[in-house]
C-alpha positions as CSV (number, residue, x, y, z in Angstrom):
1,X,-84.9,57.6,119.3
2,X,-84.4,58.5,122.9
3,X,-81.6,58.2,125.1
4,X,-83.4,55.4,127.2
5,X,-84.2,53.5,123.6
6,X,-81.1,53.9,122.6
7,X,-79.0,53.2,125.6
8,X,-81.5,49.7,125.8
9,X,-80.4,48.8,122.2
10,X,-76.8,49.4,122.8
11,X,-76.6,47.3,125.8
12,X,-79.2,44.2,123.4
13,X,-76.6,44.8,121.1
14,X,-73.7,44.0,123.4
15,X,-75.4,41.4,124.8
16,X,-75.5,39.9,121.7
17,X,-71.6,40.3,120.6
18,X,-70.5,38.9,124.0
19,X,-73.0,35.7,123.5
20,X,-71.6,35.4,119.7
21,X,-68.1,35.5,121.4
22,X,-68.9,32.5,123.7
23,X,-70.5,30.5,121.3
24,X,-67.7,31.3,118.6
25,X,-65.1,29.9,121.7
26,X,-67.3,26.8,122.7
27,X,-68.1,25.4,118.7
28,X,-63.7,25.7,118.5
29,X,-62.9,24.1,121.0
30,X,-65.1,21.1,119.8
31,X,-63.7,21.7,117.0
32,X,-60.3,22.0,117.2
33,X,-60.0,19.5,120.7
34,X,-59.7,16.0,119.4
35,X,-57.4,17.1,116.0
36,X,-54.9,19.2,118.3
37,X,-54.8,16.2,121.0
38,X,-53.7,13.9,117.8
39,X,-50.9,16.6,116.5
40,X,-49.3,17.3,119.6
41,X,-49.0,13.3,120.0
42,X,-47.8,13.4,116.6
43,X,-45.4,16.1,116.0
44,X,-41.8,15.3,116.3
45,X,-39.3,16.3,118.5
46,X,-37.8,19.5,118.6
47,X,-34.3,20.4,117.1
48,X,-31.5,21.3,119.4
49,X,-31.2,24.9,120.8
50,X,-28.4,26.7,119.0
51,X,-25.8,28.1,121.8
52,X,-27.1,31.0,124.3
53,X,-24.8,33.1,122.5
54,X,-26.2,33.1,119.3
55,X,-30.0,33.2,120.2
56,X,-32.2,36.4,122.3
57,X,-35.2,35.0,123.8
58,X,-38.0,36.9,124.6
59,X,-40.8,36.0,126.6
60,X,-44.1,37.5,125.6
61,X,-47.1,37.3,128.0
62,X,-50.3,39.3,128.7
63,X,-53.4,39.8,131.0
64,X,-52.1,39.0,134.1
65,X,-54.7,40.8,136.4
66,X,-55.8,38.8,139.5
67,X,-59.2,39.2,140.6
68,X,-58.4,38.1,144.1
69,X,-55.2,37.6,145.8
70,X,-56.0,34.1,145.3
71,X,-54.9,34.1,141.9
72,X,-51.3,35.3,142.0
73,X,-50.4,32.1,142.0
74,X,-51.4,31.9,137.9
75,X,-48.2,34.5,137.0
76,X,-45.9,32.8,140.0
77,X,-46.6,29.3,138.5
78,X,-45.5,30.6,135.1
79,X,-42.4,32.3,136.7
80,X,-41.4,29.3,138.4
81,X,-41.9,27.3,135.2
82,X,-39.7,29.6,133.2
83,X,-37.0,29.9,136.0
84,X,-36.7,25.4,135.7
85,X,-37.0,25.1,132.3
86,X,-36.3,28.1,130.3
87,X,-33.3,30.1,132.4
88,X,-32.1,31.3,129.0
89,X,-34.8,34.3,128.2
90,X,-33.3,37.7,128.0
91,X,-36.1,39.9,128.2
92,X,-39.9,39.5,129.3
93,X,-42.6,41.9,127.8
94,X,-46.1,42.6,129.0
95,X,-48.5,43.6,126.9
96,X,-50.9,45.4,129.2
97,X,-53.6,44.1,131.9
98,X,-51.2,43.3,135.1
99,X,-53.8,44.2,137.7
100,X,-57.7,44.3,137.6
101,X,-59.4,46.5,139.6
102,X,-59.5,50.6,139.9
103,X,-57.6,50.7,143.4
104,X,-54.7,48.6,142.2
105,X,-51.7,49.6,144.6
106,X,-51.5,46.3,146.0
107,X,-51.1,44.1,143.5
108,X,-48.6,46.8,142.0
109,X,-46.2,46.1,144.3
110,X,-47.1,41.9,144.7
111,X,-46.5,41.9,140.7
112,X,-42.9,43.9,141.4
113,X,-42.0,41.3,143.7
114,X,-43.2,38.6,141.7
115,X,-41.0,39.4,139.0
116,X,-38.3,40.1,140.9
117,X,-37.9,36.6,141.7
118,X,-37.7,35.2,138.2
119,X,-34.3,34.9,136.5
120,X,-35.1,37.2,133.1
121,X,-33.0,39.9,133.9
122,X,-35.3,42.8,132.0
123,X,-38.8,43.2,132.2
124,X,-41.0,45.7,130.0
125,X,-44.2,46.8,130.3
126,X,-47.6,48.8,128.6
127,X,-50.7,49.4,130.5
128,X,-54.0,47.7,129.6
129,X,-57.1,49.5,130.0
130,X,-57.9,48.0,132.9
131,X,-54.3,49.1,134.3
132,X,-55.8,52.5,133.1
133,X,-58.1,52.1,135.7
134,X,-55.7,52.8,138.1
135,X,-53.4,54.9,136.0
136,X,-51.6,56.4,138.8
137,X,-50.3,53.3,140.9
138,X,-49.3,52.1,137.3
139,X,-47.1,55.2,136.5
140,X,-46.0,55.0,140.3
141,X,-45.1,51.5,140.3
142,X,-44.1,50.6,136.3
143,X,-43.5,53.6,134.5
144,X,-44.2,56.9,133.5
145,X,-44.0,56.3,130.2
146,X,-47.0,55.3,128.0
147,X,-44.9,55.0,125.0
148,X,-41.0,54.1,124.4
149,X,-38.9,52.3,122.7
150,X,-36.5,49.2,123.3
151,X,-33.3,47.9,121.1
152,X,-31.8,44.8,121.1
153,X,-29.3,43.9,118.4
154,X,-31.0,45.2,115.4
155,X,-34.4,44.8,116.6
156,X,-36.8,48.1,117.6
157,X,-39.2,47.2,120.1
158,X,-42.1,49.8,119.9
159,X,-44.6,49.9,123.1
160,X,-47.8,51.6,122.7
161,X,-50.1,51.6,126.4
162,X,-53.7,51.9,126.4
163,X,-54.7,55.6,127.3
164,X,-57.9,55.3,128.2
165,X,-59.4,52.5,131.0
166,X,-62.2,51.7,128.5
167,X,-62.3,49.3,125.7
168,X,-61.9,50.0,122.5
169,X,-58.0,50.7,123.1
170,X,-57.3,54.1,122.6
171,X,-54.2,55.4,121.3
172,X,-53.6,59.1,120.7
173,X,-53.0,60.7,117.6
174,X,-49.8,62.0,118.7
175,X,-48.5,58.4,119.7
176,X,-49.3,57.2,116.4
177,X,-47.3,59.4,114.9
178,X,-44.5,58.7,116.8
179,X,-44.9,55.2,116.0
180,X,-45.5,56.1,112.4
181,X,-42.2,58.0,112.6
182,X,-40.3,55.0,114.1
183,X,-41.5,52.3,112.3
184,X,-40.9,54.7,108.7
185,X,-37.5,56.0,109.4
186,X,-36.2,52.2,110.9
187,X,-37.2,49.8,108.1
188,X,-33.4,48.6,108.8
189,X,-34.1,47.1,111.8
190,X,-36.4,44.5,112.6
191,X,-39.2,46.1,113.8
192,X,-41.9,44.7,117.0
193,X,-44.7,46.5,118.2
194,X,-46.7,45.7,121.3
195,X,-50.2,46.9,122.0
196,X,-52.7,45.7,124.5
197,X,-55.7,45.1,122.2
198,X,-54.8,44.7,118.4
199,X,-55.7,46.3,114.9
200,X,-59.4,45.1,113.8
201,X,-57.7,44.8,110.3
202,X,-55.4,41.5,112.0
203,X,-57.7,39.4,111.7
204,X,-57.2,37.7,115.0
205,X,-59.9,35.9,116.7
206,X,-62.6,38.3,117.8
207,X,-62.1,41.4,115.3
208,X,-65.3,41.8,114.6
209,X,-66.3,42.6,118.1
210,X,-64.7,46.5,118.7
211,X,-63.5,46.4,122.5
212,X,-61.1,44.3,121.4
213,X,-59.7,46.4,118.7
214,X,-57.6,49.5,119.2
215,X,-59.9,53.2,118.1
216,X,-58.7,54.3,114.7
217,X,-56.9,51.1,113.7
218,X,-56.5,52.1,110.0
219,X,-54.3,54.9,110.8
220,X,-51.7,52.1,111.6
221,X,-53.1,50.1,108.8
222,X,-52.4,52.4,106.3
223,X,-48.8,52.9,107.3
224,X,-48.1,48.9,107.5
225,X,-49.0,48.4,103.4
226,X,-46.2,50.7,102.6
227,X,-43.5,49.9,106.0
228,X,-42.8,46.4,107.3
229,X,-43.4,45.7,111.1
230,X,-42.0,41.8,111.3
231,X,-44.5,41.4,114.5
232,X,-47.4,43.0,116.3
233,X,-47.2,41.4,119.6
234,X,-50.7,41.7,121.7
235,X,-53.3,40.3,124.3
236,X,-56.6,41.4,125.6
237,X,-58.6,38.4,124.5
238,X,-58.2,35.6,127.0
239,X,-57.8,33.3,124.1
240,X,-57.5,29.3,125.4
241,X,-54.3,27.6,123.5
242,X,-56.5,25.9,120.7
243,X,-57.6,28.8,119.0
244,X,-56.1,29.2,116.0
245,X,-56.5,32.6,114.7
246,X,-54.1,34.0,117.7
247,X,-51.4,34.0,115.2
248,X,-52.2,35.7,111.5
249,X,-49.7,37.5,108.3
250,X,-52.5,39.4,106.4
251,X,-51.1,39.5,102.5
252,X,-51.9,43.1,102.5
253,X,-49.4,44.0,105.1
254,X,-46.1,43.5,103.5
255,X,-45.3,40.1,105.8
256,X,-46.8,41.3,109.7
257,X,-47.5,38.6,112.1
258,X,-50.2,39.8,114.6
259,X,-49.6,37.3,117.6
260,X,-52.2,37.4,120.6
261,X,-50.0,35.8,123.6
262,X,-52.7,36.3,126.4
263,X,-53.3,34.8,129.0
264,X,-51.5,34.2,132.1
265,X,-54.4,34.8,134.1
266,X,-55.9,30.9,134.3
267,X,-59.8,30.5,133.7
268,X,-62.2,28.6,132.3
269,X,-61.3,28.3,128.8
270,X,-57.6,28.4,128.9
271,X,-54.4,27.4,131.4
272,X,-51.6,29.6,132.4
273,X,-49.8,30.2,128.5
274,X,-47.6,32.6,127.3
275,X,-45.6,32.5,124.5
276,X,-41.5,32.1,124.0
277,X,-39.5,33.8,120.9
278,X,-36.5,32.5,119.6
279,X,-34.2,35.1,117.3
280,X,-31.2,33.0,116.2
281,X,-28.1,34.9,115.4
282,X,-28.3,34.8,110.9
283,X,-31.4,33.9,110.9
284,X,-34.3,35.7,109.1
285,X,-37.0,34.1,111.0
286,X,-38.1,33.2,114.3
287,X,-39.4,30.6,116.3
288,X,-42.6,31.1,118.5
289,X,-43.5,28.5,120.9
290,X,-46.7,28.2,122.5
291,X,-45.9,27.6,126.9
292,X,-48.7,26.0,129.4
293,X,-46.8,26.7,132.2
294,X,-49.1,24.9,134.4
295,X,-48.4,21.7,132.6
296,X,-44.8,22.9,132.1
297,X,-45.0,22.0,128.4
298,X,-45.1,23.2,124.9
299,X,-48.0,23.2,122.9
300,X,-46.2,21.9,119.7
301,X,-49.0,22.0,117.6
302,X,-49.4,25.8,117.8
303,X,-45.2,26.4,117.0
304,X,-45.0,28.5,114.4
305,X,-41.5,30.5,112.2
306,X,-42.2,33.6,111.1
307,X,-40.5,35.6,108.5
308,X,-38.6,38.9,110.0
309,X,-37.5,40.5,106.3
310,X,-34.1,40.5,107.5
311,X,-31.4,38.1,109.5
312,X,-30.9,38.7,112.9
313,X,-28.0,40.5,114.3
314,X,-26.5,40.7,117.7
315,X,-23.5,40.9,120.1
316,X,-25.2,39.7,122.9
317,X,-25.3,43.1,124.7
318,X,-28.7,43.4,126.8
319,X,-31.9,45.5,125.2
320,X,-32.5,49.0,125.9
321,X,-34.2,52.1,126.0
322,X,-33.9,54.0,123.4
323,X,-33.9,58.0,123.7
324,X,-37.0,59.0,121.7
């Protein structure tokens, strides 16, 4: 076959992956519309907070990535949200995709200022591939580091960027095995990990397609049926609030909950969400809560508690970076 044939049946072939994709969102959301309109109608109230003191919240949200500075206002609507109704979060976390394009500096320093105006007092960050695009504004402006570490109580938050501006997410072999290291020498702790795209062997909606997966996901496969990571904490698929399969525990991997908590970025499909996570001081689950900031309400009907394999411990001191 030559390049030309080859290059045409690569490009029919993604063609057809990305029109399996749409089709896959558009028979859900008939699907799932009128049965999630009746449970969040349905469910009951929810029980009172436990005090600030005994609970960490952390705000997860992904793919933040304006196309135009006409959409900033999708993350500032969500920041405004969170400052009125949840003042309480400790700690937000990214998981990759703040900016869009490949000459990025710009929004950079819009999203520092942005953030500077909400009230969570610690922000952390990966790059997604299309931060990657502009990999130097992101290590000027976010970080340096693609990888690192974060503690809070006895929880290990373990950060893995995209290191490559092309899908599949690529992680190298070297930062594999310093998560591999982490994650085996702190089964202790309560271990998260947060990626940009997400192991093909999740199971989360849209695995089968592999620019959404991360190269070489078996290598951290392999290393969760023998060590237990409580979450995997991702984005990359603009997933609208009634899918389903953004939140999955595959049997083989010794209790992991793979969450996909894109998107801020508002479109089509899906509003401004995020998701909330509540440790509770003794507890040995948590309790993640579905946000449409732009309705400045909780999706009840996607609130899930998840097991963490051990209670939760804390004296209220703020997370930080570890030395790795």
């Amino acid at each position: 076959m030559d390049k030309n044939t080859l290059s045409h049946a690569m490009t029919s072939f993604s063609r057809i992956l990305l029109i399996g994709y749409i089709s896959a969102v558009i028979i859900c959301f008939a699907y799932h519309f009128t049965s999630l309109c009746n449970a969040q109608e349905a469910m009951p109230p929810s029980p009172a907070p436990p005090p600030r003191n005994h609970r960490f919240v952390l705000w997860a949200l992904s793919d933040i990535q304006p196309k135009n500075p006409a959409q900033r206002w999708h993350l500032e609507k969500a920041i405004e949200d969170f400052g009125k109704n949840i003042p309480e979060a400790t700690a937000a976390i990214v998981a990759g995709d703040i900016v869009h394009h490949r000459e990025s500096k710009d929004d950079f320093i819009w999203y520092l200022s942005a953030k500077s105006k909400s009230k969570v007092p610690h922000w952390f960050e990966i790059a997604g591939n299309h931060d990657m695009k502009d990999e130097k504004h992101y290590r000027k402006y976010i970080g340096e580091k693609l990888h690192y570490s974060v503690t809070a109580g006895n929880i290990l938050m373990l950060f893995m960027s995209d290191e490559d501006r092309f899908p599949a997410q690529k992680i190298s072999d070297a930062t594999f095995r310093w998560w591999k290291n982490k994650v085996e020498k702190n089964q202790d702790r309560i271990i998260i990990t947060i990626t940009h795209a997400y192991l093909r062997q999740s199971g989360l909606f849209g695995y089968p397609i592999p620019s959404r997966n991360i190269a070489g996901s078996e290598r951290f496969a392999s290393v969760l049926k023998k060590n237990r990571v409580a979450l995997w904490i991702c984005g990359h698929t603009h997933l609208p609030g009634f899918i389903w399969e953004r939140y999955t525990s595959p049997p083989a991997y010794r209790g992991t909950t793979f969450i996909n908590v894109s998107a801020i970025r508002k479109s089509m499909f899906n509003n401004i969400e995020s998701n909330v996570i509540y440790f509770i001081k003794g507890k040995d689950t948590a309790l993640i809560k579905r946000r449409d900031h732009e309705k400045g309400r909780f999706i009840r009907s996607l609130e899930i508690e998840v097991p963490l394999g051990r209670p939760f411990e804390w004296d209220g001191s703020p997370p930080t970076l570890e030395k790795d």
